[in-house]
PANUSE-101798 format. One line per 8 residues: number of its first residue (from 1); their letters; for each residue x, y, z of C-alpha. Coordinates in pm, whole numbers, plus 50000, padded with zeros to 5 digits. Last residue first. Layout:
N
NUM> A> X,Y,Z; ... .
// end
This chain:
311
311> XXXXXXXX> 17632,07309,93696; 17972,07391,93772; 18001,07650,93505; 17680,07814,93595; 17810,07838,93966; 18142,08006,93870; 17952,08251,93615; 17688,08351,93911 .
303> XXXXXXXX> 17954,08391,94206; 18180,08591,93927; 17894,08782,93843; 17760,08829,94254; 18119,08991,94277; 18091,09232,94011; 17769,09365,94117; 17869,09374,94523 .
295> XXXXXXXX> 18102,09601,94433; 17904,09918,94304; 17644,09817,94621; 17950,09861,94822; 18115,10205,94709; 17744,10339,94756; 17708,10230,95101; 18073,10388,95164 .
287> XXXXXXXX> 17947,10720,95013; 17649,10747,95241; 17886,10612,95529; 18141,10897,95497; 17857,11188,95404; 17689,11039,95790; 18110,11051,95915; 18110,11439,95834 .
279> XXXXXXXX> 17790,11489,95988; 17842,11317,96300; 18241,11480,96327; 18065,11791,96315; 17810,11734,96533; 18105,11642,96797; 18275,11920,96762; 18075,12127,97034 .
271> XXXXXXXX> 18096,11816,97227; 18522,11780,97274; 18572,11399,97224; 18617,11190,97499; 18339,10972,97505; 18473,10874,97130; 18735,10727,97267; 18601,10514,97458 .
263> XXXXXXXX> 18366,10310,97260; 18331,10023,97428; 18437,09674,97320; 18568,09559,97649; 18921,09599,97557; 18867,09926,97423; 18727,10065,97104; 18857,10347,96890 .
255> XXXXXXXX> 19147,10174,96798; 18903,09933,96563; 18781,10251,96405; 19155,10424,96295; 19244,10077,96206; 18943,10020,95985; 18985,10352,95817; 19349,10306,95749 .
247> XXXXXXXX> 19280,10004,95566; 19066,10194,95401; 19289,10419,95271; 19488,10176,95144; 19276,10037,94943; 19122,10361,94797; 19523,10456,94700; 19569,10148,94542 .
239> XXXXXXXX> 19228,10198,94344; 19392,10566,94251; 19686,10439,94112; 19554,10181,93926; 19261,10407,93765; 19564,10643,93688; 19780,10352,93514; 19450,10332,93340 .
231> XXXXXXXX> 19248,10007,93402; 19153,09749,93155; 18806,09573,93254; 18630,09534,92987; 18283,09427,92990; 18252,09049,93194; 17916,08895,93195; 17843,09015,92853 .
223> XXXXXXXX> 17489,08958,92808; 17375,08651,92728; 17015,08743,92802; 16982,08460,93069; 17306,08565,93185; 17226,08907,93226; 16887,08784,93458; 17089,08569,93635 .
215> XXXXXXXX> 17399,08830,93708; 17061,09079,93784; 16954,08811,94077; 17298,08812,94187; 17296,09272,94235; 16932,09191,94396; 17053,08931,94660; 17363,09072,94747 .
207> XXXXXXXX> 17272,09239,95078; 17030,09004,95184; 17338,08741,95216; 17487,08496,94884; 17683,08240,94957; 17533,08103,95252; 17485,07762,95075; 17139,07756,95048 .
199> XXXXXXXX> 17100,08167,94935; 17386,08012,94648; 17196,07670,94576; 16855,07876,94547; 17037,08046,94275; 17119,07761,94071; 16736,07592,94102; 16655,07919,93996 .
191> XXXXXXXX> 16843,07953,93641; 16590,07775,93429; 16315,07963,93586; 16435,08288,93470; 16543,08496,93771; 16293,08734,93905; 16125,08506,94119; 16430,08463,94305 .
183> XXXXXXXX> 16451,08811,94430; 16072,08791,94551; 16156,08440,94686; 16454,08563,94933; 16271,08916,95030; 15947,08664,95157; 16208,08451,95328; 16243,08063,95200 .
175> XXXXXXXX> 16260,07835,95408; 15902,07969,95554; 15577,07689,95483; 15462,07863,95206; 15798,08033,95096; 15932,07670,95086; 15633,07532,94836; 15638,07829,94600 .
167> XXXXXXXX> 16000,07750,94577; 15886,07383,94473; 15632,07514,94247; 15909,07706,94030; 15854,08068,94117; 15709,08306,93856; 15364,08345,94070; 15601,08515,94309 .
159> XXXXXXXX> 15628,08804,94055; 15202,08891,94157; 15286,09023,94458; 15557,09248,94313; 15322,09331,94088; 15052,09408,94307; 15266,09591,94521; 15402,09800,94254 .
151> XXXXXXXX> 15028,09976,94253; 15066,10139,94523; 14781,10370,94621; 14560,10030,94683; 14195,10122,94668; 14099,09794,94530; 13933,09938,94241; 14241,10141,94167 .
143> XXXXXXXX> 14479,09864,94224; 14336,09641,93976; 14319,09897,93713; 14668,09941,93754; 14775,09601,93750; 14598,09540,93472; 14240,09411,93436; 14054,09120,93227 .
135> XXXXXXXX> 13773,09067,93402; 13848,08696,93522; 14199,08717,93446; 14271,08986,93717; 14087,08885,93906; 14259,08560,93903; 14599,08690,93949; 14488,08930,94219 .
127> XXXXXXXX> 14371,08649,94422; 14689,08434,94344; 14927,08706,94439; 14804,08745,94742; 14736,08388,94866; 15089,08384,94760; 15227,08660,94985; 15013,08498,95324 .
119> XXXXXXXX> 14712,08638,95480; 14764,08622,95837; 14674,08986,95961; 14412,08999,95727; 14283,09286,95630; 14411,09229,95260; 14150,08933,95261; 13842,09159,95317 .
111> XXXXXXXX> 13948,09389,95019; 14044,09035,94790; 13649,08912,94865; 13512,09268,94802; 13697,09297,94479; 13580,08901,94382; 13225,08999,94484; 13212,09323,94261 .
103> XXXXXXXX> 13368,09128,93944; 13087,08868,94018; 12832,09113,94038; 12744,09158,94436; 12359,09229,94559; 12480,09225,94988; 12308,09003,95250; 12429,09110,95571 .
95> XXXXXXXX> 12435,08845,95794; 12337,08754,96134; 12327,08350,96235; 12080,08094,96296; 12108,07736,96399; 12487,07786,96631; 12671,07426,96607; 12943,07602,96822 .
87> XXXXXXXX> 13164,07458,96578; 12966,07568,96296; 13021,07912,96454; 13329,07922,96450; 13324,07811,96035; 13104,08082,95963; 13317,08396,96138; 13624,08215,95910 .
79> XXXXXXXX> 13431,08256,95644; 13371,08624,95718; 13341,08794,95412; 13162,08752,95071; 13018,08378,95234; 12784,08267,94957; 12390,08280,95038; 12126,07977,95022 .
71> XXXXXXXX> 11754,08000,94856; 11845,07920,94510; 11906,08237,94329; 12234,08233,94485; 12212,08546,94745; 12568,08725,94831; 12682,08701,95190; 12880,08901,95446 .
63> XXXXXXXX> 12885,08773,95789; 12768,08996,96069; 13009,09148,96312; 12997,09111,96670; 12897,08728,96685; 12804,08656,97064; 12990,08772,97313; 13103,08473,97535 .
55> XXXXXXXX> 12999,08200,97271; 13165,08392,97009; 13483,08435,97184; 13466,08045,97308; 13420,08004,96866; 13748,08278,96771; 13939,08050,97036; 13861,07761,96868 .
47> XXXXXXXX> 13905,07875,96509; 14260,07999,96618; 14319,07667,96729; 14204,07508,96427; 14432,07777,96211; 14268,07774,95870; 14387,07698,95529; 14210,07761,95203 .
39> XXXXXXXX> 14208,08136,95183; 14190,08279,94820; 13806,08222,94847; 13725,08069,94472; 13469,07794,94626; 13295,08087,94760; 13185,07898,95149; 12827,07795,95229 .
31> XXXXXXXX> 12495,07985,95433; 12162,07789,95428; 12287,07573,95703; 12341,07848,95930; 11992,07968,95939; 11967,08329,95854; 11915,08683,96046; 11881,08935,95840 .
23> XXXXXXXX> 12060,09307,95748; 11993,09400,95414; 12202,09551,95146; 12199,09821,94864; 12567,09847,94765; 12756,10232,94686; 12790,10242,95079; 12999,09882,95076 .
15> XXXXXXXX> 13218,10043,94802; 13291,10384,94991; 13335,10134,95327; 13569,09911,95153; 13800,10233,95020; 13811,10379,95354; 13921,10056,95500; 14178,10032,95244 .
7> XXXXXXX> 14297,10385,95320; 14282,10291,95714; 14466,09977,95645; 14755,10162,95438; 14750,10461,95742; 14836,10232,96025; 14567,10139,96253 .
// end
């Protein structure tokens, strides 16, 4: 169990001991799904497989439910525990029967759902959206009664709710990539259809995705695309000079390789300088990476300006 579950497991079982509950057995039929449950689809395989496990060992853990007033119980937790064992047409089933305020039943309901293996960015970001409305809480009030340490993740989460439907649509079903619709939800709306034509087109990789979501977000605020760009005869100089030096650097590393693509070269160097060399080229790369994500920023603003001219 990685540390995030265990904290979040922590943080269920310090809310579940603050609840007075009982443990009953209850017909089936009395029991019936929270109409608000951020989960609305359901594997039917999965739910097979989950019902022969049920048969086999019976139900390990009890479902969750809150009493109506009226002689039935919502499902808290474990719908998908419920709908197994309506396939097995089981009469009676355990439960623990918890007394849940509504703010307390939508906490527990989100807590259960963050288990999940399968729960999906958007049923996320729509369960904290709505409890978030319904008891009117920030993010970091939100992420305190959840026992989430990070509260970014809600808000990143919750950024995806900016996506035109459509977008919502192709993260859903996975043409878009989770890192993909998170940058695109921070463009303007007006702007996305253009930027989903860039990540369509191949224009735009992983690594330029944030520095062409800020071109969108700078054009949107009609900032200037373009700031001066009038170099010193020193600035010259010295960009001629970082050209050809890295020209240089790619010959120096393609001669390093055979005709097999090996490395053979480098299996030759003495090995009490070869930390040295490692250290030296880890400071290279560092300052390379930098170098890049500098020039990737000019580069997505002539992509952006060239595709908002076209449009």
């Amino acid at each position: 169990m990685s540390k995030q579950s265990a904290k979040r497991k922590a943080a269920t079982n310090t809310q579940a001991s603050k609840q007075d509950f009982i443990s009953e057995t209850v017909l089936l039929t009395k029991l019936y799904p929270n109409e608000e449950q951020a989960r609305k689809l359901f594997d039917q395989n999965k739910l097979t497989e989950l019902a022969n496990s049920i048969k086999q060992q019976g139900l390990m853990n009890p479902i969750v439910v809150r009493p109506d007033g009226k002689g039935k119980y919502m499902i808290v937790a474990g719908e998908r525990r419920y709908r197994a064992c309506t396939l097995l047409n089981l009469k009676k089933v355990p439960v623990i029967i918890r007394e849940l305020n509504n703010e307390q039943l939508t906490c527990q309901m989100i807590i259960e759902n963050l288990q999940r293996e399968d729960i999906t960015a958007l049923e996320e970001a729509r369960a904290f959206k709505k409890a978030m409305d319904d008891f009117n809480l920030d993010v970091n009030q939100l992420s305190y009664k959840l026992g989430i340490s990070q509260p970014h993740r809600i808000s990143d989460r919750l950024s995806l709710l900016n996506l035109k439907s459509d977008y919502q649509d192709y993260l859903a079903q996975n043409i878009l990539s989770p890192t993909q619709a998170f940058y695109l939800s921070k463009v303007p709306v007006e702007y996305q259809d253009s930027f989903w034509r860039l990540i369509r087109s191949g224009k735009v990789d992983s690594a330029s995705l944030a520095a062409t979501a800020q071109g969108y977000i700078n054009q949107a605020n009609q900032n200037d695309m373009f700031p001066d760009t009038k170099l010193s005869a020193e600035e010259v100089k010295t960009l001629r000079t970082m050209e050809k030096r890295m020209e240089q650097v790619f010959t120096m590393v393609s001669n390093c390789f055979n005709d097999e693509c090996e490395i053979d070269l480098l299996k030759k160097i003495d090995p009490s300088k070869a930390s040295t060399y490692a250290d030296k080229i880890k400071i290279a790369c560092r300052t390379m990476q930098l170098i890049e994500k500098h020039l990737r920023e000019p580069a997505a603003r002539q992509r952006v300006l060239e595709e908002v001219s076209a449009a």
